[in-house]
Backbone bond lengths (Angstrom), bond angles and torsions (degrees), N, CA, C in turn:
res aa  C-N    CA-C-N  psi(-1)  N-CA   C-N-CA  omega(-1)  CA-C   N-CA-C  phi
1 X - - - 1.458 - - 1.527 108.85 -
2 X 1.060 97.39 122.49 1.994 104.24 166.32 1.578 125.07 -79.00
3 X 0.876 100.29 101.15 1.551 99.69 173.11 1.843 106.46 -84.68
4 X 1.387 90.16 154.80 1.573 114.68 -175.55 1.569 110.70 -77.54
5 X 1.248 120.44 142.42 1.411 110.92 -169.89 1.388 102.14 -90.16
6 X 1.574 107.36 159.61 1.406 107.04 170.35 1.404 111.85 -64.20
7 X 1.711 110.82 -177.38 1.336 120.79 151.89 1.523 124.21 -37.67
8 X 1.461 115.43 -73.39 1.079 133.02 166.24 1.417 118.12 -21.83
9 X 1.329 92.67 -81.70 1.873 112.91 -176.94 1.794 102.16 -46.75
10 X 0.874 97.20 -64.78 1.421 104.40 -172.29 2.165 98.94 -51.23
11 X 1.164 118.93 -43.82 1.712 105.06 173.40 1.808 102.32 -58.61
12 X 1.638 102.31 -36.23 1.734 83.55 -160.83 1.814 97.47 -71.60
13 X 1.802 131.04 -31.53 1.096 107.45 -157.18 1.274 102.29 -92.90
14 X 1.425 137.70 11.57 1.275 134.88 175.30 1.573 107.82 -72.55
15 X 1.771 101.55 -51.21 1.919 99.19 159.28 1.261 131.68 -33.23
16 X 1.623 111.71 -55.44 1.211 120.47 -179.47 0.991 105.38 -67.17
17 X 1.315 137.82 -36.52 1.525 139.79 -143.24 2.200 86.34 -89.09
18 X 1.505 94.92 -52.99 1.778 82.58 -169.99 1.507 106.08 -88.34
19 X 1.145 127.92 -2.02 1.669 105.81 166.67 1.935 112.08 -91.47
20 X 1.214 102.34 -24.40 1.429 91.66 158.74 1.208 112.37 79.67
21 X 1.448 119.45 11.02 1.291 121.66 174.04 1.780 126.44 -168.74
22 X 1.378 131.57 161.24 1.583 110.74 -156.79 1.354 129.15 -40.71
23 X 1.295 126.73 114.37 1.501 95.81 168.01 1.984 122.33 -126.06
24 X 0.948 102.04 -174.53 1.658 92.75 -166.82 1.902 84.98 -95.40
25 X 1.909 98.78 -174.07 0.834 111.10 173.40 1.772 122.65 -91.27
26 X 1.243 119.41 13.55 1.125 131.32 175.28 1.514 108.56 -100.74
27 X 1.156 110.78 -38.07 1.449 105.33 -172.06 2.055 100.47 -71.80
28 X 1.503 96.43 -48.83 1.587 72.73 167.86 1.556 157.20 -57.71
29 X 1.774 85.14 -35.83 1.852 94.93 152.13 0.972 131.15 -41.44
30 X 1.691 105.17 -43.81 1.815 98.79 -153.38 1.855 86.82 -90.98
31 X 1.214 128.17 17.24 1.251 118.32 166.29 1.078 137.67 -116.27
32 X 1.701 96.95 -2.39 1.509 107.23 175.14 1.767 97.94 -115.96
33 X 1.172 101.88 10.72 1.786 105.39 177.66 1.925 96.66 -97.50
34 X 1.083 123.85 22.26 1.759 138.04 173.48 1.544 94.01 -104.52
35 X 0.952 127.25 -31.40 1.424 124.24 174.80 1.709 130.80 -111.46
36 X 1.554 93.62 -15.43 1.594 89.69 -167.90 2.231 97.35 -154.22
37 X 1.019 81.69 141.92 1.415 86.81 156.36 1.601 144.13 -49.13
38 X 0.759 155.07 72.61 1.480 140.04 -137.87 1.270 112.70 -160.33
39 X 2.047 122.53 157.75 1.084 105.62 -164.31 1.569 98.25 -119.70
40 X 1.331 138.04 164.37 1.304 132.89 163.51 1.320 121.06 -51.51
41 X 1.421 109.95 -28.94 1.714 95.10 -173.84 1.963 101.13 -78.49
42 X 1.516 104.30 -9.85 1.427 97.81 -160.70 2.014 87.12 -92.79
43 X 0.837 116.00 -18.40 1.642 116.98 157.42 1.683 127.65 -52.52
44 X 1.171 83.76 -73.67 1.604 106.52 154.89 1.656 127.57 -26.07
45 X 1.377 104.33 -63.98 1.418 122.31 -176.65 2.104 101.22 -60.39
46 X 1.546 93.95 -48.40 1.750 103.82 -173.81 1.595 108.39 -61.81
47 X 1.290 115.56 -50.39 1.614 123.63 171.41 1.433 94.61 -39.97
48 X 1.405 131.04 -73.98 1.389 139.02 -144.62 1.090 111.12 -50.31
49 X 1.801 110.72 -63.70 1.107 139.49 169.27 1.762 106.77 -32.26
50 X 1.074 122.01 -68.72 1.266 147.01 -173.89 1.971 106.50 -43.05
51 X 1.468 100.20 -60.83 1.462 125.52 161.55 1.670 111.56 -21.22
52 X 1.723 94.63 -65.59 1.631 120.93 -154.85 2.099 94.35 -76.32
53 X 1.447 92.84 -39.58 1.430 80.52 -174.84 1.634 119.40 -89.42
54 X 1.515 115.12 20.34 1.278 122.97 167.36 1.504 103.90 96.17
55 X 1.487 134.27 -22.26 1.589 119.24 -176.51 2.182 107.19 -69.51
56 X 1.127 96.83 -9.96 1.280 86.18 178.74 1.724 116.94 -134.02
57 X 0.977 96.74 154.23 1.953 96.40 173.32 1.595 104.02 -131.26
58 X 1.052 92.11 178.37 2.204 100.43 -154.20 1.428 104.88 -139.24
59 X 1.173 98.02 153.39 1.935 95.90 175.37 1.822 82.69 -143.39
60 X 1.243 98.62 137.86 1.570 84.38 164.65 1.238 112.56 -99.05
61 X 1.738 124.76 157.76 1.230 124.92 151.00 1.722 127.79 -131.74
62 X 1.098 96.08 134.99 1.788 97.94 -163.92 2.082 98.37 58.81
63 X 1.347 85.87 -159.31 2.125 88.81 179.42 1.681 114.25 -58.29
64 X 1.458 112.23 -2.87 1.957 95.57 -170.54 1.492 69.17 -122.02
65 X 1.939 93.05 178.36 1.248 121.48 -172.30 1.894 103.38 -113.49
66 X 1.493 121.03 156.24 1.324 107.21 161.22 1.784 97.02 -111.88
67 X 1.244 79.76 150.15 1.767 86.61 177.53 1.767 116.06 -143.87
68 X 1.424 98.28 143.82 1.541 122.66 -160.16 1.540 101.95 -122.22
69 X 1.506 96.14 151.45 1.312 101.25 176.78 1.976 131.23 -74.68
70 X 0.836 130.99 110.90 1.483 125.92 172.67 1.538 115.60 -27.79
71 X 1.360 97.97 -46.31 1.907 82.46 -172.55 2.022 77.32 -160.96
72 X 1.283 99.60 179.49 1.398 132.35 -163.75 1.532 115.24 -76.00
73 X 1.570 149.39 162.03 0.621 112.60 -148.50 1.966 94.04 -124.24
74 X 1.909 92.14 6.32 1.881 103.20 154.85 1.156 114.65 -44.58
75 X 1.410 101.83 -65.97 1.693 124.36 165.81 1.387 138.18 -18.70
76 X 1.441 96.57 -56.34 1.654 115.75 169.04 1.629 108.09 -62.79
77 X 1.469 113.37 -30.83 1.458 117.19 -153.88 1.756 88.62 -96.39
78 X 1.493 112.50 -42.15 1.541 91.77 179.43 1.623 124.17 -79.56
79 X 1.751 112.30 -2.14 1.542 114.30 -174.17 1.516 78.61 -77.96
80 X 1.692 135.06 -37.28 1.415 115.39 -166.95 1.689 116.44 -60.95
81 X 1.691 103.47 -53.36 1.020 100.52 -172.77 1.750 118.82 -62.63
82 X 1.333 124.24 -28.53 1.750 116.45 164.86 1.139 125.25 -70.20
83 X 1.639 112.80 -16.24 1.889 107.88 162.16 1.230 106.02 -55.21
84 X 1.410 106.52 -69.32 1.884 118.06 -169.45 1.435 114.17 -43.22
85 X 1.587 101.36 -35.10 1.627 97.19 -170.46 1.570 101.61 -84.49
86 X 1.129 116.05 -39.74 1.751 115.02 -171.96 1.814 112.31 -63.84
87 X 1.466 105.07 -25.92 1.630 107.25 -172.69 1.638 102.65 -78.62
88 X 1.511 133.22 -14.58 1.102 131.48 177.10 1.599 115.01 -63.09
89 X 1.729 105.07 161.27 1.328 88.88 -174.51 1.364 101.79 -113.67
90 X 1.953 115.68 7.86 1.521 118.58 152.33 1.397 109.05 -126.89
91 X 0.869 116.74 115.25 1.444 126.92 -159.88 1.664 101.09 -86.79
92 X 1.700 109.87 -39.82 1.553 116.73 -176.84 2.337 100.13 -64.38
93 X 1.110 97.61 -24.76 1.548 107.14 -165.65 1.251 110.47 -71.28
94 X 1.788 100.58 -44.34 1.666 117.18 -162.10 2.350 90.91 -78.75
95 X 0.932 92.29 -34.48 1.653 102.45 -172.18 1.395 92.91 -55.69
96 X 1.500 116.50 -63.62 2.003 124.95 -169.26 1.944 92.75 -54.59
97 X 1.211 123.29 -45.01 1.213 103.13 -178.22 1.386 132.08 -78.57
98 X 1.067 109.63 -26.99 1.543 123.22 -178.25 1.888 102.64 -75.50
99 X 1.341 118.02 -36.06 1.321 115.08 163.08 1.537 121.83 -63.02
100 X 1.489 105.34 -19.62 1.592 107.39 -161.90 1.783 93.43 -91.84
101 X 1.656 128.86 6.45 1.104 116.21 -151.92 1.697 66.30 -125.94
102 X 1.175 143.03 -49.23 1.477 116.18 168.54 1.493 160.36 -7.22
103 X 1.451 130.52 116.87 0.943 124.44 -154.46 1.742 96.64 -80.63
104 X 1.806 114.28 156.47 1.208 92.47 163.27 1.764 143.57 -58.17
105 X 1.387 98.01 -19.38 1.769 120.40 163.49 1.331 111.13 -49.07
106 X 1.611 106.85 -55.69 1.626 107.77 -177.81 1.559 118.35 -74.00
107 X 1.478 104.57 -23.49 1.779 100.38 -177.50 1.475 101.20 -59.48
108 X 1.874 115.55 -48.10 1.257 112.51 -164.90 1.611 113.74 -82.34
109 X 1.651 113.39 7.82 1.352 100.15 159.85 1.524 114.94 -81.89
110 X 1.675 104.58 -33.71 1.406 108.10 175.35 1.552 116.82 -35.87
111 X 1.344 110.23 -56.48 1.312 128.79 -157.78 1.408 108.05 -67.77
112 X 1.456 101.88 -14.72 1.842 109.85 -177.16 1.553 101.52 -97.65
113 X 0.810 120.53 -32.37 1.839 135.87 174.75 1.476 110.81 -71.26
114 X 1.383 121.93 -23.06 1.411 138.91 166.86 1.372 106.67 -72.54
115 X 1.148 121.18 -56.26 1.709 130.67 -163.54 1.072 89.93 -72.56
116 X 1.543 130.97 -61.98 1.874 130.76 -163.50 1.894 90.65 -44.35
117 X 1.064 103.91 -62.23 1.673 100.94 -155.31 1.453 98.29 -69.45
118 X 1.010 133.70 -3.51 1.469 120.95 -163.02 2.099 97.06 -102.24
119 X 1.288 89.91 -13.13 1.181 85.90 -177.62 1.849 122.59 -93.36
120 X 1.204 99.12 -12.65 1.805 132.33 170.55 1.915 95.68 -79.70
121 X 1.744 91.99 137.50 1.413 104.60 163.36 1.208 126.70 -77.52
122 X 1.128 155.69 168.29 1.001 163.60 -101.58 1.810 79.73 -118.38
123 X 1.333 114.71 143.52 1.346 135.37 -171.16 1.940 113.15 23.14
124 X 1.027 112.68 12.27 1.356 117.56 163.08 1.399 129.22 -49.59
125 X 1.499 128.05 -11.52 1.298 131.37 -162.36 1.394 120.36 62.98
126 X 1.346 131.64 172.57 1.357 127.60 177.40 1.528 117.45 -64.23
127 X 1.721 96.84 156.90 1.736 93.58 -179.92 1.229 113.09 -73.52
128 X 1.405 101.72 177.49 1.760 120.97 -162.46 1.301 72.26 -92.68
129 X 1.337 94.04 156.71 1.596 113.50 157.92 1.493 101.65 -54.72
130 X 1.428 79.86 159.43 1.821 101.57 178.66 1.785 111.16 47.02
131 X 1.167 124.36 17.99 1.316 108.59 162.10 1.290 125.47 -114.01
């Protein structure tokens, strides 16, 4: 089961998620301290947390740790959207509505996310580029 990230969590893994590569727990403070008040240990505690529940992994160096993301943050958004859709008890119903709440931008990403897979064999994963 996927749970939804907090407020919090969700500012620290959007960092991780758009710099795309290790970072300590200082560098995230001093970047979410441009918007908000906050203390390192309360950084600290969210990384950890984050760590323990699998969105993050750690390497330490010297006394702090750097930490990277587990997986992407498409990923996060499509484990959300197959909870929501799988816990329904019409799944064809919950699909007609959740399309009907679509922007026209998003229908035509749909429609591009349709073609990629349609073009993959049967459990193959998505196509390579350019095929």
């Amino acid at each position: 089961m996927v749970r939804r990230l907090g407020d919090l969590e969700d500012a620290v893994m959007t960092r991780v998620w758009d710099w795309n590569r290790p970072v300590t727990v200082r560098e995230v403070l001093e970047d979410l301290q441009q918007e908000r008040s906050i203390a390192y240990t309360t950084v600290m505690t969210v990384m950890d947390n984050l760590y323990q529940k699998g969105w993050l992994r750690r390497e330490a160096e010297g006394r702090a740790y750097r930490y990277e993301a587990v997986s992407n943050r498409a990923a996060y958004s499509a484990a959300l959207m197959n909870e929501a859709w799988s816990v329904s008890d019409n799944p064809a119903a919950a699909l007609v509505a959740f399309f009907g709440m679509m922007s026209a931008e998003q229908r035509e990403a749909l429609r591009d996310a349709i073609r990629v897979v349609q073009l993959d064999g049967p459990g193959d994963g998505p196509a390579a580029p350019g095929r």
